[in-house]
C-alpha positions in Angstrom: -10.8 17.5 -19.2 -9.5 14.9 -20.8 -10.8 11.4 -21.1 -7.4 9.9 -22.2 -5.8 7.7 -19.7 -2.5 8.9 -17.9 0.7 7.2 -18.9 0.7 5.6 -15.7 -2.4 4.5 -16.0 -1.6 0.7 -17.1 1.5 0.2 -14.6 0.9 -1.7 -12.0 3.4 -0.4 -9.3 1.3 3.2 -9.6 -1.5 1.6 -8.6 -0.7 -0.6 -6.0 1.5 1.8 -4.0 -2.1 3.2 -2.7 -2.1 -0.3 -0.8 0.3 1.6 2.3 -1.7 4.4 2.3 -4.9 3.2 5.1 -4.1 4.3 8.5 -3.6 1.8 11.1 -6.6 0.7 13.3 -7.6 -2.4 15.7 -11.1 -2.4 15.0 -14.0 -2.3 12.2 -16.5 1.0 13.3 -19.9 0.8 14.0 -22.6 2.4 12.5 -22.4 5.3 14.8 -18.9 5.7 14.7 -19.1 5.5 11.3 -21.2 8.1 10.6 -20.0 10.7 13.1 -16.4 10.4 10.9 -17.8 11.3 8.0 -19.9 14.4 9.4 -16.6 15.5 10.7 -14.8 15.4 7.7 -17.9 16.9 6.3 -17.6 19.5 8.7 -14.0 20.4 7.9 -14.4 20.8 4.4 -17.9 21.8 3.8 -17.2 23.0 0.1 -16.2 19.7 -1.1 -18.3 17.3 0.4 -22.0 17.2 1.9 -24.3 14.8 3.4 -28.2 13.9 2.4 -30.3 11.2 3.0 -31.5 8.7 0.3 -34.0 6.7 2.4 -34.8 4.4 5.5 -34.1 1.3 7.0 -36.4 -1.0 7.9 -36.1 -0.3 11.3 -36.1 3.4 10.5 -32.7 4.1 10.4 -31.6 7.5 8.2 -29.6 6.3 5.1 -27.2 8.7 3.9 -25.1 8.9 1.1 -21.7 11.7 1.3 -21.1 13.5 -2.3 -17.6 14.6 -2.9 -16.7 16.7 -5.9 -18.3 19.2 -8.5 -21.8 18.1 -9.7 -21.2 19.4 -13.2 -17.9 17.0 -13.3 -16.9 15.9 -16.9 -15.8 12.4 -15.6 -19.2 11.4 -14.9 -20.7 10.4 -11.5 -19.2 7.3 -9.6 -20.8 5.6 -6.8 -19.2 3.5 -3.6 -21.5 1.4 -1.6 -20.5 0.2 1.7 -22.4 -2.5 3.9 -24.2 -4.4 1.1 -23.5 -7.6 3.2 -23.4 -6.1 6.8 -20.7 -9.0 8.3 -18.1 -7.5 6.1 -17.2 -4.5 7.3 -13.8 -3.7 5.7 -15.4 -1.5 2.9 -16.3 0.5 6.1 -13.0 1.6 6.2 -12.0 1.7 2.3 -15.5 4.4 1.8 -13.5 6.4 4.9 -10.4 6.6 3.7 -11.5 7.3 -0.1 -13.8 10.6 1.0 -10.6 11.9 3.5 -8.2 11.3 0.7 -10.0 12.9 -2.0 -11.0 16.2 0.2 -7.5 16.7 1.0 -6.1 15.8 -2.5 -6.3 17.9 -4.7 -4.6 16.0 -8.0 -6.6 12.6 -7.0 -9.9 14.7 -7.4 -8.5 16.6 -10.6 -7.9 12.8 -12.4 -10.9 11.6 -11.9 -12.5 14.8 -12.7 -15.8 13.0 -11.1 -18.5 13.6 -8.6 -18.4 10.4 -6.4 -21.4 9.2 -4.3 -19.9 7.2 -1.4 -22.4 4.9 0.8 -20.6 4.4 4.1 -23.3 1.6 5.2 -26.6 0.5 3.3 -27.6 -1.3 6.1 -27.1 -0.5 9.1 -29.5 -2.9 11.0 -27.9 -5.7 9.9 -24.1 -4.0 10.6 -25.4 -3.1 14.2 -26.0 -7.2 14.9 -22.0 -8.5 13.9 -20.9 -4.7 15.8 -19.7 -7.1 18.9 -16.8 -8.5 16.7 -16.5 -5.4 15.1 -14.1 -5.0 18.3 -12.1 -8.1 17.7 -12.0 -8.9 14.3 -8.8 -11.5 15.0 -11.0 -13.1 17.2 -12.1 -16.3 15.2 -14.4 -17.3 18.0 -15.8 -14.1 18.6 -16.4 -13.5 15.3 -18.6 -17.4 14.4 -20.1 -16.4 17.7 -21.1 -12.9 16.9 -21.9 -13.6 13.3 -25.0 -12.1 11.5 -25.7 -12.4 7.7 -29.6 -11.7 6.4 -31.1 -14.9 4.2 -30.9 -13.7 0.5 -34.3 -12.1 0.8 -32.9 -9.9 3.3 -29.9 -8.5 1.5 -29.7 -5.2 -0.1 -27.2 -6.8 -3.1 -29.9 -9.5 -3.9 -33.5 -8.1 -3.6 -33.3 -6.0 -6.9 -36.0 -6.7 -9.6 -35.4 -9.9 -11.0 -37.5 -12.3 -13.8 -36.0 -15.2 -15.9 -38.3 -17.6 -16.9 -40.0 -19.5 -13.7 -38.5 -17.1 -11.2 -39.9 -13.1 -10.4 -38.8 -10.9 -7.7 -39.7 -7.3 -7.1 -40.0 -7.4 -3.2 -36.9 -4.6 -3.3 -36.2 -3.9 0.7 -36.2 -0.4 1.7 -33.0 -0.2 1.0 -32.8 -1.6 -1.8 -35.4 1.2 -3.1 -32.8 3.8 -1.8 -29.7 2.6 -3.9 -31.9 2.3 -6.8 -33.0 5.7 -6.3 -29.4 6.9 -6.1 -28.4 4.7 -9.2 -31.3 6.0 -11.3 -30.5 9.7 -10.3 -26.4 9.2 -11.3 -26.5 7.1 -14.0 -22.7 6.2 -12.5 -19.8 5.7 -15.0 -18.4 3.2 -12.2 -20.1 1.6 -9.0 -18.4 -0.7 -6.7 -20.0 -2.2 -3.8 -17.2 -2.7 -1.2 -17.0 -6.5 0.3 -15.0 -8.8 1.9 -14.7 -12.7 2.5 -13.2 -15.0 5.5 -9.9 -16.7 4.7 -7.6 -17.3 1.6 -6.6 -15.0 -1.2 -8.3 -11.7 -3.0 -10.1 -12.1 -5.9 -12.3 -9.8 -8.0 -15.6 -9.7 -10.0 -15.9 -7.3 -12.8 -18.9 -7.3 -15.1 -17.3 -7.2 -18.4 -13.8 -7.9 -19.3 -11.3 -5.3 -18.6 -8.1 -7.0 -19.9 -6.3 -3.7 -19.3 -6.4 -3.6 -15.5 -5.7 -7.5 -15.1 -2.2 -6.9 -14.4 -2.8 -4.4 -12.2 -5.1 -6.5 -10.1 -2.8 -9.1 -9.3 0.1 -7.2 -8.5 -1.9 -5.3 -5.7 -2.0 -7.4 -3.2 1.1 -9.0 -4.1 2.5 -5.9 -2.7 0.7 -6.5 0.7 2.3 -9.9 0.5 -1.1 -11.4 0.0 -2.3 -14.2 -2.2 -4.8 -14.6 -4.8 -7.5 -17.0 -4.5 -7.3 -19.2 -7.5 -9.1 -22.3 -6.5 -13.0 -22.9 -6.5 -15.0 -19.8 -7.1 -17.7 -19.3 -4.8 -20.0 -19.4 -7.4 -19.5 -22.1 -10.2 -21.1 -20.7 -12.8 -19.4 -17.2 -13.3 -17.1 -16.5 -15.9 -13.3 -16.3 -15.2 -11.6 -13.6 -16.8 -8.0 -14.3 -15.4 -6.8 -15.7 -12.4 -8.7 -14.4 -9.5 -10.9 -12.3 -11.7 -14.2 -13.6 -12.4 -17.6 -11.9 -14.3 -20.4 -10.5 -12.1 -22.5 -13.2 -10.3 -25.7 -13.2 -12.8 -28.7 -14.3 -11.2 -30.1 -15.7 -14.7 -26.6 -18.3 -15.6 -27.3 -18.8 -11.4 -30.6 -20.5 -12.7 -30.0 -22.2 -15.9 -26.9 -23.7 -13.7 -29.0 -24.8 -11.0 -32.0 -26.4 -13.1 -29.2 -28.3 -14.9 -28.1 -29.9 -11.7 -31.3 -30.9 -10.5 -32.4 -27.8 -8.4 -35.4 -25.6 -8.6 -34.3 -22.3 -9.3 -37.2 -20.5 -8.6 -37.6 -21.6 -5.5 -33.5 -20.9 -4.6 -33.3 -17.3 -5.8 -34.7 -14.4 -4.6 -33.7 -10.5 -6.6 -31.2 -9.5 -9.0 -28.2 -7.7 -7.8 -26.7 -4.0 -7.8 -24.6 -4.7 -11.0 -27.4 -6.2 -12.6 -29.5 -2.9 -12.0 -27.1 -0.9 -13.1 -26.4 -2.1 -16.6 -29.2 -0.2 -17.7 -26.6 2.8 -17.9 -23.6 1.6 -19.2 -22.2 1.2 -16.1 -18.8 -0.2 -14.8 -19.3 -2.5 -11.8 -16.5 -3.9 -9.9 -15.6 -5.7 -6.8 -12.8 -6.5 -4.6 -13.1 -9.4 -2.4 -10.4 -9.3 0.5 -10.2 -12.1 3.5 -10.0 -11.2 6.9 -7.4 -14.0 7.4 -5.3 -15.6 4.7 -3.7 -18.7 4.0 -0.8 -19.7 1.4 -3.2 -22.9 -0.1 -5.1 -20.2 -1.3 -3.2 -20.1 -4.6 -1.2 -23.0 -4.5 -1.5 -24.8 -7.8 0.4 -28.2 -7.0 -1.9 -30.8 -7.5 -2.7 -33.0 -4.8 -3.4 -37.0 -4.0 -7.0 -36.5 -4.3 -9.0 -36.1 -7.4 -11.0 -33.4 -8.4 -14.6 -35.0 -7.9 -13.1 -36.5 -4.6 -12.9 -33.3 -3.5 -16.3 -32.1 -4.4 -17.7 -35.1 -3.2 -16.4 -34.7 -0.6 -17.6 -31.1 0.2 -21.2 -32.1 -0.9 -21.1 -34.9 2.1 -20.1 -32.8 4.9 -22.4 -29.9 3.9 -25.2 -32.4 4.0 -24.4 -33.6 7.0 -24.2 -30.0 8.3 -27.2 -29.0 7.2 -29.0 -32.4 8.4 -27.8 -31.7 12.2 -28.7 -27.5 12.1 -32.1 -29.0 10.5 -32.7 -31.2 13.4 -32.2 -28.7 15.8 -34.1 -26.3 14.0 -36.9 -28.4 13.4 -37.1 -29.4 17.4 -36.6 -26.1 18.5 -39.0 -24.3 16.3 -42.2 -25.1 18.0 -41.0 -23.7 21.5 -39.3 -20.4 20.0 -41.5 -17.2 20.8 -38.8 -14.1 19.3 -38.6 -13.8 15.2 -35.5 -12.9 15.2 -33.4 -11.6 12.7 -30.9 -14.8 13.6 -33.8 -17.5 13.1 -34.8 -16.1 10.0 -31.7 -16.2 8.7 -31.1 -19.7 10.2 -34.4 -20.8 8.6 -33.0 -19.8 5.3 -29.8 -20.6 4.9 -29.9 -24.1 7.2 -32.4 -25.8 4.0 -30.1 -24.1 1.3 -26.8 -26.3 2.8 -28.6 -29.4 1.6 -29.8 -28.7 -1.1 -26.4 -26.8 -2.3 -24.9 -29.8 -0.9 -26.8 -32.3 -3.8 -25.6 -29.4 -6.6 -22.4 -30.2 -5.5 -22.6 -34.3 -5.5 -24.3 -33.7 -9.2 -21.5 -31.8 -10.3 -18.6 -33.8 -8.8 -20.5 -36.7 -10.9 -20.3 -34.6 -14.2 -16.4 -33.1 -13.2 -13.1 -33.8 -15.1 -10.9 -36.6 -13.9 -8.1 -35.2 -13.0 -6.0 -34.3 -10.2 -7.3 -31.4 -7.5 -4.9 -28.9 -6.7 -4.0 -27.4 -3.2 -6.0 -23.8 -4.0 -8.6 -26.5 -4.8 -8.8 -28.5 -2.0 -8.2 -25.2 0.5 -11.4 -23.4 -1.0 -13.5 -26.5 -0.8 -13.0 -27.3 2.5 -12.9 -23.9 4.0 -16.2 -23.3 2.2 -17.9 -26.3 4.7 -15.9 -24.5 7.7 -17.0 -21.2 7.0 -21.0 -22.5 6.4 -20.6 -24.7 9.7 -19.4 -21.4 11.6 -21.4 -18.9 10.1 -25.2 -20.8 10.2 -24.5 -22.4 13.6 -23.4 -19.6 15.1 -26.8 -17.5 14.1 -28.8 -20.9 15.4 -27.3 -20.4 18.5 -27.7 -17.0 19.2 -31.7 -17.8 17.6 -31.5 -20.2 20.6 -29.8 -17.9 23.0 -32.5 -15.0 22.5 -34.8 -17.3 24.1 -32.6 -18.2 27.3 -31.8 -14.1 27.5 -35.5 -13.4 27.4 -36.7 -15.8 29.7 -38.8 -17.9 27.5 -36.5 -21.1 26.6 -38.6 -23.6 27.3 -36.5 -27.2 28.4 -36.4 -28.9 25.1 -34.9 -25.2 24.2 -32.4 -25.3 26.8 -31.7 -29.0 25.6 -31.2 -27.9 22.2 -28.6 -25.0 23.0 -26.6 -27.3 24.4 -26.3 -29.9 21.9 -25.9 -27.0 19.5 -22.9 -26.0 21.7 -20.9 -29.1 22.2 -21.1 -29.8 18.4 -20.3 -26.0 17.8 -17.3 -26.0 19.5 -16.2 -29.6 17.6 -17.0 -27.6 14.4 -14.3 -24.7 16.0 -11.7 -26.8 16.5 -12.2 -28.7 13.4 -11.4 -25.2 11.3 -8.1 -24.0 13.2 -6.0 -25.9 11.0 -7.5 -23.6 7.6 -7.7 -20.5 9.9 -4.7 -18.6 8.5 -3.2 -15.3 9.6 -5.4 -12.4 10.5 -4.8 -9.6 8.2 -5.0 -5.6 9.3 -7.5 -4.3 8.8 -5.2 -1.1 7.4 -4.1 -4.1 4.8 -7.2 -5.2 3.7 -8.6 -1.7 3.3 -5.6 -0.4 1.6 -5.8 -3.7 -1.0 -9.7 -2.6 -1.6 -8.9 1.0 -2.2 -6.0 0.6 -4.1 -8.0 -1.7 -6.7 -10.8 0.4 -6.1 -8.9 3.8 -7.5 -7.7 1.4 -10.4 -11.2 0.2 -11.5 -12.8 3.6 -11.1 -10.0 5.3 -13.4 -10.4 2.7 -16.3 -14.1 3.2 -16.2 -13.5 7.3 -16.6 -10.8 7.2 -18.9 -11.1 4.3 -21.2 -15.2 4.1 -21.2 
């Protein structure tokens, strides 16, 4: 085949007319469900795709990866991960929709002329622990309540080999070992590990510059009528290509940026990620980040009353004092609690980390530009301390509520879960002003695949 791009290749509108194409659907699937759908599209066309396992959970759980396409493909192999980050289920739907499109069409799988490696869910023991909001994902209560993210030693995206100066890594989960495995056995021309944020605009990581598709990656979801997000990225010390676009979160600028502002890197950072693993082949990584509910600050560049280190500033302060109250309670609690939970583990990661992320960000807002903040800016700074507040108190509390379930909360347990809640629901009501829209799901899938399609066919055709 031919490697030479189509003519439609750099045209936006081509592109982003995929966005439509996601069926509607009121809910994310579990694991189970999941799998069953793509056994039954396996099952209807059994010379295109098939199914094979690449390893084990943790918890023992089969982890399978669905090939569709000729093995002997001139375009090269090209691999879709989904549940790298098991609270973010939309890529769930996107890795669906992908292997269903390209066994029933024919001319997608002729330009790509690929063999693609799709990963409906990498880890399915964390997906089975956020599957209760799975059910409601409009639900913002349901969803802070029924919230489950590993700590960073945990995830499959972070626990690759890693070693930069003080810091060394190489406890790779189970998991991990599996997409490493695949990844060494594909040598992929493109991989893409599907994700998704909470609220605001779309944005994208890439891990080198593809000026080409820029255009193509804002229009997108444009089309859906969605925003980009254009004001803080959620890591400072990435690379911005173009609006919305940044370079691949590198583990190695993550620590020289950290020691700079006073930190200790090596005892922050655990593994390297997916993208970093892969660069060993050439390969093209990309990422679409879509919210589950969106709001217009998300890309409004007015400028606002408040300067830019008043806004940081203020973002450091109520992350400290976040982290100081989910540290009490963790601290009093912790000699009473009996169950290692998934949730406490997680808590007793991620509840230190707000602190000391919270003196980064004082240290930064000291060294910032004086200059006005603009809306994006202020949106993305506060929802940040909304989303951590939600997120880390709602795993404390179900930490706490696996002890009143199994009959071992002691009193000062009890106590705790009810302090926990009065100032958990505070922290609720405090967020409904930033909450946004909630987005179908069809939307956000259709945003992820469309981009997805786009990335995949510059890395075949323009490599």
């Amino acid at each position: 085949m031919s490697h030479e791009p189509a003519p439609e290749a750099h045209n936006p509108a081509h592109w982003a007319r995929h966005v439509t194409s996601v069926p509607a659907t009121g809910h994310y699937p579990g694991v189970d469900e999941l799998l069953d759908s793509f056994r039954e599209l396996a099952a209807r066309h059994p010379a295109l795709i098939t199914e094979r396992r690449i390893g084990t959970s943790r918890l023992g759980e089969p982890l399978h990866c669905f090939t569709v396409g000729d093995a002997a493909a001139e375009g090269g192999d090209l691999v879709v991960v989904g549940g790298v980050h098991p609270n973010e289920p939309v890529g769930a739907v996107t890795a669906l929709h992908l292997a269903n499109t390209l066994c029933t069409d024919a001319a997608l799988r002729r330009r790509y002329g690929a063999t693609w490696h799709i990963v409906p869910c990498i880890d399915p023991d964390g997906a089975r622990l956020n599957e209760d909001w799975f059910q409601a994902p409009g639900d913002r209560i349901r969803y802070g309540r029924s919230f489950y993210r590993p700590p960073g030693y945990e995830q499959v995206e972070w626990t690759f080999p890693f070693s930069y100066r003080d810091a060394y890594f190489d406890a790779a989960l189970p998991e991990t070992f599996a997409l490493m495995r695949l990844l060494d056995a594909t040598r992929p021309r493109f991989l893409t590990t599907l994700h998704n944020c909470e609220e605001g605009g779309v944005y994208y990581y890439l891990n080198r510059p593809a000026p080409a598709l820029y255009a193509t990656l804002a229009e997108i979801p444009t089309t859906a009528g969605l925003p980009l997000a254009t004001g803080e990225p959620e890591a400072p010390h990435v690379p911005v290509y173009a609006p919305a676009v940044y370079g691949s979160i590198d583990m190695r600028a993550a620590y020289d940026y950290l020691e700079a502002h006073g930190d200790d890197p090596a005892a922050r950072i655990a593994g390297a990620s997916s993208a970093a693993y892969a660069e060993q082949y050439g390969t093209f990584y990309f990422v679409t980040e879509v919210p589950h509910w969106s709001h217009p600050d998300a890309d409004d560049p007015t400028p606002v009353p408040e300067r830019y280190p008043e806004i940081l500033r203020e973002r450091a302060t109520a992350l400290h004092e976040a982290g100081a109250f989910l540290t009490d309670i963790l601290d009093a609690a912790t000699p009473h609690l009996t169950i290692d939970s998934p949730f406490l583990r997680a808590t007793k990661s991620f509840v230190p980390a707000l602190i000391a992320d919270a003196d980064v960000e004082a240290a930064r807002a000291t060294a910032a530009e004086d200059r006005p903040a603009t809306v994006s800016e202020r949106y993305s700074c506060r929802a940040s301390v909304h989303s951590c507040r939600i997120r880390f108190g709602g795993m404390l509390l179900r930490a706490l509520a696996a002890e009143l379930a199994a009959g071992t909360a002691r009193p000062a347990v009890r106590r705790l879960h009810r302090r926990l809640s009065e100032r958990y629901q505070e922290w609720e009501k405090d967020a409904e002003p930033l909450h946004g829209s909630s987005i179908p799901i069809a939307t956000l899938a259709g945003i992820q695949y469309a981009a997805l399609l786009a990335a995949a066919d510059h890395a075949v055709h323009e490599r």
